[in-house]
VOPAGU-2260 file (C-alpha; in pm, 1 decimal, decimal comma):
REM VOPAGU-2260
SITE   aa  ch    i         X         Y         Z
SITE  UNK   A    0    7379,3    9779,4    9862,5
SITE  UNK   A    1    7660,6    9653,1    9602,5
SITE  UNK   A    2    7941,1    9846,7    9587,3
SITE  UNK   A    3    8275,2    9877,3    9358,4
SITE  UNK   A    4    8642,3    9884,0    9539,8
SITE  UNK   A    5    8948,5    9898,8    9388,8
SITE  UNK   A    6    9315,6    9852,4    9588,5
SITE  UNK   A    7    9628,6    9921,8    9420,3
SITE  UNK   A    8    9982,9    9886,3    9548,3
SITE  UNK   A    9   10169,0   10075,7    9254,8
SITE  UNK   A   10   10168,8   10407,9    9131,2
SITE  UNK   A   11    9886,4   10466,8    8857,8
SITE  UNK   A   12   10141,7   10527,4    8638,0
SITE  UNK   A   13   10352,5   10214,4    8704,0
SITE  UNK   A   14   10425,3    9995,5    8399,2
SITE  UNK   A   15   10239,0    9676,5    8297,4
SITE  UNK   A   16   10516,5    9496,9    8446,0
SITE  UNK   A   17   10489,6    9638,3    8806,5
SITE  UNK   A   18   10149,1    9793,2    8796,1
SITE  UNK   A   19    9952,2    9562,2    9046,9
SITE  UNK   A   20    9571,5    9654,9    9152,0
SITE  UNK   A   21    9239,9    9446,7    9245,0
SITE  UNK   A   22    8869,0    9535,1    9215,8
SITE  UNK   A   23    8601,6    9376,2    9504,1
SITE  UNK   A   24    8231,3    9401,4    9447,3
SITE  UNK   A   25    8102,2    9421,6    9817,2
SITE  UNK   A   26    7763,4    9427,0    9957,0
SITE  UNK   A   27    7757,3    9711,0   10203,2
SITE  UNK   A   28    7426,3    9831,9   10349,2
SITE  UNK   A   29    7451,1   10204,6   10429,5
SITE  UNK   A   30    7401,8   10241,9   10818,7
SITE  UNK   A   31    7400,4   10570,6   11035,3
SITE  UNK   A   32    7562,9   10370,7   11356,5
SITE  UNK   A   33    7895,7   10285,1   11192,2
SITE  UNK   A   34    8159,0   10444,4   11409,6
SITE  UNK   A   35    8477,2   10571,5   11243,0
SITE  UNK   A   36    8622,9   10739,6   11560,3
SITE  UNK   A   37    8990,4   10613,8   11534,3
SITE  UNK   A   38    9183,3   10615,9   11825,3
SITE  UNK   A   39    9582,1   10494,0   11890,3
SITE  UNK   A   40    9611,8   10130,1   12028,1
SITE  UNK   A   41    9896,2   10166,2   12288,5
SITE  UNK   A   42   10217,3    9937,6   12154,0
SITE  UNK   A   43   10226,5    9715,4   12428,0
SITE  UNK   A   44    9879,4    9582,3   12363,9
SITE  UNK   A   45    9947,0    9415,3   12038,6
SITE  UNK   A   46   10309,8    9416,9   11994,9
SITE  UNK   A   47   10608,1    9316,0   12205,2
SITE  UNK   A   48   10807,1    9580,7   12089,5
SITE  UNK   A   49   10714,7    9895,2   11824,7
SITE  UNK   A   50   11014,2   10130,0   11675,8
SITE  UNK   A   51   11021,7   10436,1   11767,9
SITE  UNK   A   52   11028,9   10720,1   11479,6
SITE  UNK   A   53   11418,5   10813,8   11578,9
SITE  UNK   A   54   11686,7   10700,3   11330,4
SITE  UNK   A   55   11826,6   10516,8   11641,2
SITE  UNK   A   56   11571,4   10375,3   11890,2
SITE  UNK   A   57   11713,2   10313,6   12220,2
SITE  UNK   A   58   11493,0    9995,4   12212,6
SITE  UNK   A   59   11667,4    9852,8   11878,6
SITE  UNK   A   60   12037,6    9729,4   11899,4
SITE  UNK   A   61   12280,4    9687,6   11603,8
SITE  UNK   A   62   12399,3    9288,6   11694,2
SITE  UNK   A   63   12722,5    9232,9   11570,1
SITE  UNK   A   64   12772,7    8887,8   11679,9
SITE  UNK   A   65   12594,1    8577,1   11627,5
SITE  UNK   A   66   12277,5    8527,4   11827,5
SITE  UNK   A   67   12001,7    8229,9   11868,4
SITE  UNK   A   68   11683,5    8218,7   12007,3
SITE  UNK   A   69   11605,5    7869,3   12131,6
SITE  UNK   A   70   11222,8    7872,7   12070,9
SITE  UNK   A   71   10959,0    8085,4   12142,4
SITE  UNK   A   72   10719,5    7917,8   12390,8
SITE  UNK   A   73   10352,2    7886,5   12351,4
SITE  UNK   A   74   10189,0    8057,6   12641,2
SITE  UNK   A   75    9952,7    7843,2   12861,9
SITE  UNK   A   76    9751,8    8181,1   12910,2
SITE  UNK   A   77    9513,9    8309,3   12749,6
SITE  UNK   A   78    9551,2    8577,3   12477,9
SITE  UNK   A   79    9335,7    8832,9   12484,5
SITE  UNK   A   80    9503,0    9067,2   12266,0
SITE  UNK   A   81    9417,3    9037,1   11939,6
SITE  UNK   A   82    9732,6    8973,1   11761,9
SITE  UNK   A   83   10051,8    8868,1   11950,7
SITE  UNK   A   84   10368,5    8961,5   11725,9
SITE  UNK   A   85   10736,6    8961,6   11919,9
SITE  UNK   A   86   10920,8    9189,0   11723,5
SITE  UNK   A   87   11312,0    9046,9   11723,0
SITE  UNK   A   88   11425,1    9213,3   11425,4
SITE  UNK   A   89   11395,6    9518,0   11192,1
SITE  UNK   A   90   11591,5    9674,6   10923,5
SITE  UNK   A   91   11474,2   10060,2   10880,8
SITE  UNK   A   92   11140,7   10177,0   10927,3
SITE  UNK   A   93   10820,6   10164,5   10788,5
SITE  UNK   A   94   10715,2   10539,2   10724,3
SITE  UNK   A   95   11067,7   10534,3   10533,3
SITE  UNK   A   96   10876,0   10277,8   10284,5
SITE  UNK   A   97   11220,7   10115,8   10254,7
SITE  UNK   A   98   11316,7    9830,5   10476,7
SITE  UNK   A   99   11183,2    9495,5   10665,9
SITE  UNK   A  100   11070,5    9378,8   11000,4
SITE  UNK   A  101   11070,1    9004,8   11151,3
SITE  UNK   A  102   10840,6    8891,3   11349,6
SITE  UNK   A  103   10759,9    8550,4   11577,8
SITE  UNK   A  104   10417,6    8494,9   11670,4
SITE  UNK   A  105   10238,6    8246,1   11953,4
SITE  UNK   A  106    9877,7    8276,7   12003,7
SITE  UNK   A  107    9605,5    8044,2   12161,3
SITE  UNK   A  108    9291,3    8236,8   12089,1
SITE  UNK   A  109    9184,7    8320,0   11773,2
SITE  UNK   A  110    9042,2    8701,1   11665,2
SITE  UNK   A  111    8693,1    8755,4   11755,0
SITE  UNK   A  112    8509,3    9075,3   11582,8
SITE  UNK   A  113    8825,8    9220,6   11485,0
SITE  UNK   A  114    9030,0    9222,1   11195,9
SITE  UNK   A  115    9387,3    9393,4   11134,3
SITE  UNK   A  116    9537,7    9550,2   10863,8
SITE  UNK   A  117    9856,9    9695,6   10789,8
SITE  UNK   A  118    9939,9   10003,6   10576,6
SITE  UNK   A  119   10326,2    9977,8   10608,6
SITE  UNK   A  120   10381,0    9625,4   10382,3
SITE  UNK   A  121   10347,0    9310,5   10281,4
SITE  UNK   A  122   10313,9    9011,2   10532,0
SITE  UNK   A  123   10489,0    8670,3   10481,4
SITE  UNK   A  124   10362,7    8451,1   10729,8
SITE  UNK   A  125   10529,5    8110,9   10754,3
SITE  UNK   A  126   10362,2    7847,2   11040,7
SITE  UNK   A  127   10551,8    7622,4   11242,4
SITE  UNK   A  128   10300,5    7473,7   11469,0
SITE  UNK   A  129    9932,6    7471,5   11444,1
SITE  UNK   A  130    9720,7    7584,9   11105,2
SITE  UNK   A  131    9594,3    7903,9   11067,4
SITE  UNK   A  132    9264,1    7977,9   10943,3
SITE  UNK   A  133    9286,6    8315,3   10783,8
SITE  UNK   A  134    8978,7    8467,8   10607,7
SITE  UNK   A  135    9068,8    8779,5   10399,4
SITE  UNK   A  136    8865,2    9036,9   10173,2
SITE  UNK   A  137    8932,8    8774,3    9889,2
SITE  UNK   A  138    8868,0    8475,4   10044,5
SITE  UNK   A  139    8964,4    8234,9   10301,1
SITE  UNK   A  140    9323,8    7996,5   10354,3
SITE  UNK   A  141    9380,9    7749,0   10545,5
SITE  UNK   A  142    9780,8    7782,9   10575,3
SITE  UNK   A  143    9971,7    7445,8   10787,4
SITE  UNK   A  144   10251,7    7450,1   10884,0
SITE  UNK   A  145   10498,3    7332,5   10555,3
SITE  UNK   A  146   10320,6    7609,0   10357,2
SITE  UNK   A  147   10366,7    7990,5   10352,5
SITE  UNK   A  148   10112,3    8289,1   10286,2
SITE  UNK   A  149   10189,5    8617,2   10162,5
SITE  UNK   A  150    9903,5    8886,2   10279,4
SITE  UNK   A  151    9954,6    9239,1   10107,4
SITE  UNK   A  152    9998,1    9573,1   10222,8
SITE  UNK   A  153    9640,5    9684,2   10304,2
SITE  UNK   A  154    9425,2    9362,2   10306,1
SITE  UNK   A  155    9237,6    9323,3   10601,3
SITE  UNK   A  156    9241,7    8989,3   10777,3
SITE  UNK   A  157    9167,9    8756,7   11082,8
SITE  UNK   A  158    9315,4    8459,8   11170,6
SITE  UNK   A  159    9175,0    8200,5   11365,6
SITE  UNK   A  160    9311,3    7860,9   11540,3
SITE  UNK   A  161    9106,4    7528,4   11431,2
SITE  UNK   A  162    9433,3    7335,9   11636,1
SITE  UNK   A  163    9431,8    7596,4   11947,1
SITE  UNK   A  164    9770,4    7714,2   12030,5
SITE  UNK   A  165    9989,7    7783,4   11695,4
SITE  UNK   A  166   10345,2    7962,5   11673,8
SITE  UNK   A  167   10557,7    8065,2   11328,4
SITE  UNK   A  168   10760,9    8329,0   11193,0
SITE  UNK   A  169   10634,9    8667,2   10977,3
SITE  UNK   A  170   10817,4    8869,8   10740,3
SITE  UNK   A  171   10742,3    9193,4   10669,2
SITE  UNK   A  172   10847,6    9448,1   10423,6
SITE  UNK   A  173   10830,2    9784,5   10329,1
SITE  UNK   A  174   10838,0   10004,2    9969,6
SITE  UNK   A  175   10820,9    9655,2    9803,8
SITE  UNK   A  176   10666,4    9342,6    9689,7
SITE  UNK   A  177   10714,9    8975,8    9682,4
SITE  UNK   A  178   10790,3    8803,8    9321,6
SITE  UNK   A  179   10926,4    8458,2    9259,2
SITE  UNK   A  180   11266,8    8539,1    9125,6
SITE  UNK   A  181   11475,9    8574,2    8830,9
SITE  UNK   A  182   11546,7    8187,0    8720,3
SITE  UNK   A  183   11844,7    8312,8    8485,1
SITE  UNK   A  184   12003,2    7923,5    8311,6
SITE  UNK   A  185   11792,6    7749,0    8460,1
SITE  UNK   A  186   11505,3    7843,7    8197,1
SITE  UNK   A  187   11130,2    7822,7    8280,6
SITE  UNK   A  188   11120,1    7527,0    8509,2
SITE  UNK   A  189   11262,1    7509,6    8809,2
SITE  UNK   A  190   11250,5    7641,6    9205,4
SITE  UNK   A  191   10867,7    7781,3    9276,7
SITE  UNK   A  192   10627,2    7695,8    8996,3
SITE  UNK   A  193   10375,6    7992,3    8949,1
SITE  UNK   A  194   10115,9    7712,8    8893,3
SITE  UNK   A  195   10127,1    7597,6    9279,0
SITE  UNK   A  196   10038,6    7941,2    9400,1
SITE  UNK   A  197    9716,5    7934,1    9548,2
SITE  UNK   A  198    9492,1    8232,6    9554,3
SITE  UNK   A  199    9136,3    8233,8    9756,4
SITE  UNK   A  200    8780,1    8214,5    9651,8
SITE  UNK   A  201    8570,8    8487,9    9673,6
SITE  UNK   A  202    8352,6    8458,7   10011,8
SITE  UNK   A  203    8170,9    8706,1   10185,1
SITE  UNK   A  204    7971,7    8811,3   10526,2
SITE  UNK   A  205    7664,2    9021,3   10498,0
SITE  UNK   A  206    7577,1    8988,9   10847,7
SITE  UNK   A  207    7529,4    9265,3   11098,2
SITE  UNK   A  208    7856,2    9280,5   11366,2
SITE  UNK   A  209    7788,8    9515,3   11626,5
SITE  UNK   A  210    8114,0    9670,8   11746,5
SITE  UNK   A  211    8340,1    9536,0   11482,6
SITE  UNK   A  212    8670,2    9655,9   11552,5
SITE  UNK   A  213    8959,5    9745,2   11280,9
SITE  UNK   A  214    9286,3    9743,5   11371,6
SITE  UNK   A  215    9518,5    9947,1   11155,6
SITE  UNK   A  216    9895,7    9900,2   11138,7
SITE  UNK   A  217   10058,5   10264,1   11024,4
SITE  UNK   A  218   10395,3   10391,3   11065,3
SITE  UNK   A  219   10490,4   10130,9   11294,4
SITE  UNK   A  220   10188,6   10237,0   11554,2
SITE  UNK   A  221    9863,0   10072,1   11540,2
SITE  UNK   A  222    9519,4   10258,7   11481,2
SITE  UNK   A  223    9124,4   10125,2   11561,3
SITE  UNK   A  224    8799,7   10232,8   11419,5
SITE  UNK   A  225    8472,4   10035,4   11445,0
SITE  UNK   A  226    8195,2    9978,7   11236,0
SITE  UNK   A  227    7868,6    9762,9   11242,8
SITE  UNK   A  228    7957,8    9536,5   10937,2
SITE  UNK   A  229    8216,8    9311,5   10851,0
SITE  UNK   A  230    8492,7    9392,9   10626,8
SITE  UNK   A  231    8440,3    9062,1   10453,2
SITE  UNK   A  232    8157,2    9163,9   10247,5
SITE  UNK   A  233    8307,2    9118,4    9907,5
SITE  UNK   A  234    8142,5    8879,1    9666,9
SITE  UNK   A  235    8346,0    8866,8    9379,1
SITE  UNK   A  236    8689,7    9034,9    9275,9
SITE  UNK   A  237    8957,6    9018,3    9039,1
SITE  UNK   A  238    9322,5    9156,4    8922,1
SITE  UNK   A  239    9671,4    9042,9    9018,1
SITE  UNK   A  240    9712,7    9227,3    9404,6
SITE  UNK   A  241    9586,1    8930,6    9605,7
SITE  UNK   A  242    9639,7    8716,7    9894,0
SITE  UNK   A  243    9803,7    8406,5    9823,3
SITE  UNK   A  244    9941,5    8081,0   10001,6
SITE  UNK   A  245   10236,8    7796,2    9875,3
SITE  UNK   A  246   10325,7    7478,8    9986,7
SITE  UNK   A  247   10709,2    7443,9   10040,4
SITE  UNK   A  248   10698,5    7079,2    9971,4
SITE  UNK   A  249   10628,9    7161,8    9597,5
SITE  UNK   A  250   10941,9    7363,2    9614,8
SITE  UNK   A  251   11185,1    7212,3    9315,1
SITE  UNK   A  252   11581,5    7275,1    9469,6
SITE  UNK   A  253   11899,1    7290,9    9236,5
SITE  UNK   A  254   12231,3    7155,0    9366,8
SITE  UNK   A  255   12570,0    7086,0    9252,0
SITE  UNK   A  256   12575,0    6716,6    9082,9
SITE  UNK   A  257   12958,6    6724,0    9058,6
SITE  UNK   A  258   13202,7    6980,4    9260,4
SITE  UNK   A  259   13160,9    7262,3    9515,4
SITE  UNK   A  260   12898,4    7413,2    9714,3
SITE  UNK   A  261   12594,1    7595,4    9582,2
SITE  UNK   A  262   12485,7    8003,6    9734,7
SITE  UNK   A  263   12162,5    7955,0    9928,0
SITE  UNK   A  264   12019,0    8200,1    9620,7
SITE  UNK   A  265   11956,3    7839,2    9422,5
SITE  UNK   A  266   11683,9    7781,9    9706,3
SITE  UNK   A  267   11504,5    8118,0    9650,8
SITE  UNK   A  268   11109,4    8059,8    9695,2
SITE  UNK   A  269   11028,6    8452,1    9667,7
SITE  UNK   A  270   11256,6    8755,0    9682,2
SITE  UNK   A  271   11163,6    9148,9    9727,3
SITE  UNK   A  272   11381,6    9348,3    9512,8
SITE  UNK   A  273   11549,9    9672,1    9583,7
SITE  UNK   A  274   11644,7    9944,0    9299,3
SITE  UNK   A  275   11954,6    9811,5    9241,5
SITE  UNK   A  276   11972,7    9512,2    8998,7
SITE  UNK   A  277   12038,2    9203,1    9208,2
SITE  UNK   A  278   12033,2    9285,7    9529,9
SITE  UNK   A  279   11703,7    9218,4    9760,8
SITE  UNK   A  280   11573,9    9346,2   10043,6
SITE  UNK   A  281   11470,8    9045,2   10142,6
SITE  UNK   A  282   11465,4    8690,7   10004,5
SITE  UNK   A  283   11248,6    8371,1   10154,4
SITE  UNK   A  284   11507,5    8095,2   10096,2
SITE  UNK   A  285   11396,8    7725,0   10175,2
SITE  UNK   A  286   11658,8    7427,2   10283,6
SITE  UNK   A  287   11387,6    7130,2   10222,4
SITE  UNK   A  288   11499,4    6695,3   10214,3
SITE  UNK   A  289   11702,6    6695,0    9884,6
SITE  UNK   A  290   12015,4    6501,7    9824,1
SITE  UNK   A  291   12415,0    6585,4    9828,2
SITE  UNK   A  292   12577,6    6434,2    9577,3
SITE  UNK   A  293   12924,3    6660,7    9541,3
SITE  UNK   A  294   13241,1    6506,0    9543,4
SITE  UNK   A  295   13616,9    6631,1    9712,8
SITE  UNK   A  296   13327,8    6879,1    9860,7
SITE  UNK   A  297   13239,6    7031,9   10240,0
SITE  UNK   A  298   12953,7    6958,7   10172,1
SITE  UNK   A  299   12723,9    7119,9   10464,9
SITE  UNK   A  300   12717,0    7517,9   10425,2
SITE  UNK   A  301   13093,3    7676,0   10468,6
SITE  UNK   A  302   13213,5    7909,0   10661,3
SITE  UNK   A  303   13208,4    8222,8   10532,1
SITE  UNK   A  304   13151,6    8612,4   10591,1
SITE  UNK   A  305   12830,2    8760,7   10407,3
SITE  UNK   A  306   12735,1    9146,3   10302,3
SITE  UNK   A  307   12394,9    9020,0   10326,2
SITE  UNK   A  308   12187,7    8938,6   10721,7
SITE  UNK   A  309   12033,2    8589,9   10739,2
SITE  UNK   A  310   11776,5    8537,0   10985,9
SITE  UNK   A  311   11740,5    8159,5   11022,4
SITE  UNK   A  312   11415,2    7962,4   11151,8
SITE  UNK   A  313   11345,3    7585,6   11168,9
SITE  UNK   A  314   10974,7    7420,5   11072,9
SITE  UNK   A  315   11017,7    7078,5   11171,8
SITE  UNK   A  316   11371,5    6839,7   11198,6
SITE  UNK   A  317   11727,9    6958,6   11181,3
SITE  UNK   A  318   11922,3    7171,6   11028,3
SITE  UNK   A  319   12246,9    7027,8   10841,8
SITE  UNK   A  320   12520,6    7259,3   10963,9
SITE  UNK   A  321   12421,2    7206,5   11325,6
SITE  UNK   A  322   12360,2    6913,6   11487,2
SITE  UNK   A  323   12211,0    7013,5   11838,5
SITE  UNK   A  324   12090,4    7332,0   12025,4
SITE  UNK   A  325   11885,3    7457,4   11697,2
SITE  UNK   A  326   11499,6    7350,1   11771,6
SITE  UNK   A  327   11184,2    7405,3   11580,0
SITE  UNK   A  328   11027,3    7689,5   11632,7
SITE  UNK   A  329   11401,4    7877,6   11695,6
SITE  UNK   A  330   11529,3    8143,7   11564,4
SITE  UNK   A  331   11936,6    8240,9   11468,5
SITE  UNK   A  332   12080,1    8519,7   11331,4
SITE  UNK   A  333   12399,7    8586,9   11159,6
SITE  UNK   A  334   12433,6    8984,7   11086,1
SITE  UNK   A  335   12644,4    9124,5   10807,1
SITE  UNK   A  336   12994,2    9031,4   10832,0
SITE  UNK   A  337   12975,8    8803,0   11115,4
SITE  UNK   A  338   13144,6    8448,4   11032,3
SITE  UNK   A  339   12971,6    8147,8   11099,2
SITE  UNK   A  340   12913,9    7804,2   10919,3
SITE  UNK   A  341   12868,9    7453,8   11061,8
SITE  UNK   A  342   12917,6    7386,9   11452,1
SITE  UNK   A  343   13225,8    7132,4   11588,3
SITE  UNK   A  344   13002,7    6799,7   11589,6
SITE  UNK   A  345   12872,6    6840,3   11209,4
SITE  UNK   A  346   13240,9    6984,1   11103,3
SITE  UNK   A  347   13430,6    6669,1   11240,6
SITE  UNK   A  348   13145,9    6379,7   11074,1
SITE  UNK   A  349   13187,1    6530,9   10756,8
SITE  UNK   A  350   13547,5    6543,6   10768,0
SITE  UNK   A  351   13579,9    6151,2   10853,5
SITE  UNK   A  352   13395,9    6085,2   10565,1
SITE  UNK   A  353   13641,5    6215,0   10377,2
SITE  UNK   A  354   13655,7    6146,8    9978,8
SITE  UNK   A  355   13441,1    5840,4   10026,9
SITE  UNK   A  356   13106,6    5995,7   10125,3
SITE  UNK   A  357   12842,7    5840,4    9862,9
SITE  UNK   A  358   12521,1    6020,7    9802,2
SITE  UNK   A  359   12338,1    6122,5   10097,1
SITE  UNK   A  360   11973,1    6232,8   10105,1
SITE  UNK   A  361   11860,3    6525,1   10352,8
SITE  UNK   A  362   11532,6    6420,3   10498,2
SITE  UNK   A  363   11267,0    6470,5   10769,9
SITE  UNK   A  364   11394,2    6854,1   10772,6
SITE  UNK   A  365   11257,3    7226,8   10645,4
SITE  UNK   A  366   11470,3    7538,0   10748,2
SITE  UNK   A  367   11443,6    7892,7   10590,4
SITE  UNK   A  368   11600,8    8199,6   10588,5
SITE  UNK   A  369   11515,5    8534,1   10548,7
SITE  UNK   A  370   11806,8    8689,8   10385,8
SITE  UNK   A  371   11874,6    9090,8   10361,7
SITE  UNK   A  372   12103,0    9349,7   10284,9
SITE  UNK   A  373   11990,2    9561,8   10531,4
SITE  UNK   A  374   12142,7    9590,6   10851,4
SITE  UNK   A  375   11905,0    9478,5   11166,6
SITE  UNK   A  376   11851,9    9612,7   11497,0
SITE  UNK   A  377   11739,1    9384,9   11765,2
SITE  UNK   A  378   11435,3    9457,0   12021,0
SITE  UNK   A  379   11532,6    9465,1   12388,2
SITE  UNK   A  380   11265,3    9193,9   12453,2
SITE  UNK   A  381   11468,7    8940,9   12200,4
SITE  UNK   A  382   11814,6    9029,7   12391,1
SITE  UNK   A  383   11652,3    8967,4   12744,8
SITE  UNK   A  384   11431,4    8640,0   12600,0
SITE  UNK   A  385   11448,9    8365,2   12842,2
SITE  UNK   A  386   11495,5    8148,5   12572,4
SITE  UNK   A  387   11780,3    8344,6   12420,6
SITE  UNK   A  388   12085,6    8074,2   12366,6
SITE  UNK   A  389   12367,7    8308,9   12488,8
SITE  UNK   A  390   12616,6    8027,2   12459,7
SITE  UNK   A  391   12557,8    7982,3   12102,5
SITE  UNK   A  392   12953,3    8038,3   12003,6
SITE  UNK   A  393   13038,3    7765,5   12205,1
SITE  UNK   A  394   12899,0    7519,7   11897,6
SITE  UNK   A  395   13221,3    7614,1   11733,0
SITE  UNK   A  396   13484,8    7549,4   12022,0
SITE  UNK   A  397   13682,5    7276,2   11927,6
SITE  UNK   A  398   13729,6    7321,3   11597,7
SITE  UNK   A  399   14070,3    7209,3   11451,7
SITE  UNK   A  400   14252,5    7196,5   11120,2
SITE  UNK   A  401   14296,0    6908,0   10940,2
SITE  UNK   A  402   14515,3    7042,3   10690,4
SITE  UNK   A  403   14828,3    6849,9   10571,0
SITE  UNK   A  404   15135,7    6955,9   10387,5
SITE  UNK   A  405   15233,5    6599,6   10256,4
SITE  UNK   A  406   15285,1    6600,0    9880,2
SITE  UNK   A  407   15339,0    6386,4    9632,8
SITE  UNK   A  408   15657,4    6364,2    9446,7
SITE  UNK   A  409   15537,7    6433,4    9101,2
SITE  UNK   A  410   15366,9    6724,1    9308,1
SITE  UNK   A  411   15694,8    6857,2    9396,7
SITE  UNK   A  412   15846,5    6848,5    9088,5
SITE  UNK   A  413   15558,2    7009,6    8950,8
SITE  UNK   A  414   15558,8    7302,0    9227,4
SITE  UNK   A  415   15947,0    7325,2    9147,2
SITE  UNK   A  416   15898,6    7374,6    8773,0
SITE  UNK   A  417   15647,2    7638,4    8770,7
SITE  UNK   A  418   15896,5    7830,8    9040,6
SITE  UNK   A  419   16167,4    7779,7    8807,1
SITE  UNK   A  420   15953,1    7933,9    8500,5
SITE  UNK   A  421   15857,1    8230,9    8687,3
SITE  UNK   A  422   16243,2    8320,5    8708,5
C-alpha cells in the first residue's frame, strides 16, 4: 500500500524564508499485528545521564571554572543498549523548546531492529573515530570521521558500525534549526559552500520486521512502541527538511593577512540562531590546517573572557593553543566568563619568535567548537569521569610577562609632547 507523509518543522504559517517541510511516499502494507503499546525506556538504559524536569537538577552543575575531559574510552564490552550517549553538557531543557544539549558517544555494536528518533531537536553528529553508517527515512550516509551530519528533529534513524567500535561528539538543539550563516563582506563565496552539502537518496525496506522497536526521544525521557515493518519504507520524497552530511575538509577559512587576531565566528560551518539578531544558540565552528600569516601578532588564540560557552573537541592532531594534555577524542570546556587562552609551553614558543615569525601553515589538525550563549550545567557522570583532567589549570602555571618599558627617545619626546598639549 503507497502512502503520502508529510513532516514539517515550522509553523504552517511560517514565512517562505523559515517555512521548512518534506513529503515521503512510503509503501506501508496495512497489518492487524503492529503493536503501538508505548511504554517509558528507563534513563539509564540509553543515556548516561537524562535532566530532570526541575529548573535545577541536582544531577546538572553550573561549572564555573575550566574543565577537560581527556578522552572518552571505547569500551571493550559489548553494547547492548541501543544507543550509548554520555550526556556532559546541557543548556536548558528540551520541553522548554529553547536551549542545547552535548553529547559524546562510544559504541561497538551497531542497532539491530530498532531505530530512534527524537522529538526535542535537531542532531549534529560529528565522528572522531570509526564511520557511521546511518540509514534514515530519506536515505542512507555514510558519515567518517572529517565530515559532520545534521539529522532533524523527528527523523527516525539507525546507525550502524562497518569499522566496529566508533566514538564522536553530538550536538543537539532545541526551538531551532541549523543554517550556514550570515557571510556579511565576505559576499557569496566563502566558509561552507551550500553546493558541498550532501543530502541522501531515496531508499527503502518493504520487508516484514517482526518486533521492530521505535525508540522515541521526548522531553528529555525516551519512549518505545513496536511495529512489524520498518520505518524505512519511503521510496521517494522531496522538500527542504532533510537529513544531510558535510565534509569539513571542503570548509574555506578566512584569516587576517596583515595585523591582529581573527573571532573564531570567521570559522563558522553552521550556526542556530536565537530571536535576537546575532546572537546563536549554538554555532559549529571548525579550526582546520590553514596558514598564519599576521605580523607584530599573538598569533595562537588570546586570552580573553567570553559572554558566550565554548565546548571544545579534537578530531585528529593538535590543537594550536595547547601543546600537550588535549587528545583526540577529548573534550574542554570554557564556561561564560571564565579566562583561558593558550597554555605555558605554546605561550613561551610564540613569544621567542618574536617579530620574525614568517608564515607558518597549521597542518595535520581539525578541532571544533560548539559555541553558546547559554549557560551549561554539567552531568555528575562528566564531573566523576575517570578520564576527567582535573589538573587542567596547571597548563597555565608558569606564565610570565615579557613586557618592557624601554623606549625610544623620539618615543619620549613624543609621549612628552602630547602631555604637554593636554595642559
Amino acid at each position: 500500500m503507497e502512502s503520502k507523509n508529510a513532516s514539517r518543522s515550522s509553523d504552517f504559517p511560517a514565512g517562505g524564508g523559515t517555512n521548512r517541510d518534506s513529503g515521503t511516499i512510503s509503501l506501508r502494507r496495512l497489518s492487524p499485528e503492529l503493536s503501538l503499546s508505548i511504554r517509558t525506556v528507563p534513563s539509564s538504559v540509553l543515556t548516561a545521564s537524562t535532566p530532570s524536569r526541575s529548573p535545577a537538577p541536582p544531577s546538572l552543575h553550573p561549572e564555573n571554572s575550566t574543565s577537560a575531559a581527556g578522552y572518552i574510552a571505547l569500551s571493550h564490552r559489548l553494547l547492548t543498549n541501543r544507543l550509548n550517549l554520555e550526556f556532559p553538557v546541557t543548556g536548558s531543557f528540551s520541553y522548554l523548546r529553547h536551549g542545547f544539549a552535548i553529547h559524546m558517544y562510544a559504541a561497538n555494536k551497531s542497532m539491530d531492529n530498532c531505530a530512534l528518533c527524537s522529538a526535542d531537536g535537531d542532531f549534529l553528529i560529528v565522528p572522531q573515530e570509526g564511520r557511521l553508517w546511518i540509514t534514515t527515512e530519506f536515505g542512507k550516509l555514510q558519515v567518517s570521521p572529517g565530515e559532520t551530519v545534521v539529522l532533524p528533529q523527528g527523523v527516525r534513524f539507525v546507525v550502524d558500525l562497518p569499522d566496529g567500535p566508533s566514538r564522536g561528539y553530538v550536538a543537539e538543539i532545541f526551538g531551532t534549526h541549523f543554517q550556514l550563516p550570515d557571510l556579511g563582506p565576505i559576499g557569496g563565496n566563502g566558509l561552507a559552500s551550500p553546493r558541498d552539502f550532501l543530502v541522501p537518496v531515496a531508499w527503502f525496506d518493504q520487508g516484514s520486521h517482526p518486533g521492530y522497536v521505535i525508540v522515541q526521544k521526548f522531553g528529555g525521557e525516551l519512549f518505545t512502541a513496536k511495529q512489524d515493518f520498518s520505518p524505512f519504507n519511503v521510496a521517494a520524497w522531496h522538500g527542504n527538511y532533510v537529513p544531510y552530511k558535510y565534509d569539513l575538509s571542503k570548509f574555506c577559512p578566512y584569516n587576517t593577512v596583515l595585523i591582529d587576531h581573527g573571532d573564531p565566528s570567521i570559522n563558522t560551518v553552521l550556526t542556530a540562531p536565537t530571536d535576537k539578531p546575532g546572537v546563536a544558540l549554538l554555532d559549529f565552528v571548525v579550526f582546520p590546517p590553514r596558514w598564519l600569516v599576521a605580523e607584530h601578532t599573538f598569533r595562537p588564540p588570546y586570552y580573553h573572557r567570553n559572554c558566550m560557552s565554548e565546548f571544545m573537541g579534537l578530531i585528529y592532531g593538535g590543537y594550536e593553543a595547547k601543546a600537550d594534555g588535549f587528545l583526540p577524542g577529548g573534550a574542554s570546556l570554557h564556561s561564560c566568563m571564565t579566562p583561558h587562552g593558550p597554555d605555558t609551553k605554546t605561550y613561551e614558543a610564540t613569544i621567542a619568535l618574536g617579530n620574525e615569525a614568517g608564515p607558518h601553515r597549521i597542518a595535520n589538525t581539525l578541532a571544533f567548537m560548539f559555541e553558546s550563549c547559554l549557560i551549561p550545567r554539567v552531568c555528575q557522570w562528566a564531573l566523576e569521569s575517570p578520564y576527567m583532567d582535573h589538573d587542567y589549570y596547571q597548563c597555565w602555571i608558569g606564565l610570565k610577562s615579557h613586557f618592557t618599558c624601554e623606549l625610544g627617545e623620539e618615543r619620549k619626546r613624543d609621549l612628552q609632547n602630547g602631555l604637554k598639549e593636554k595642559k
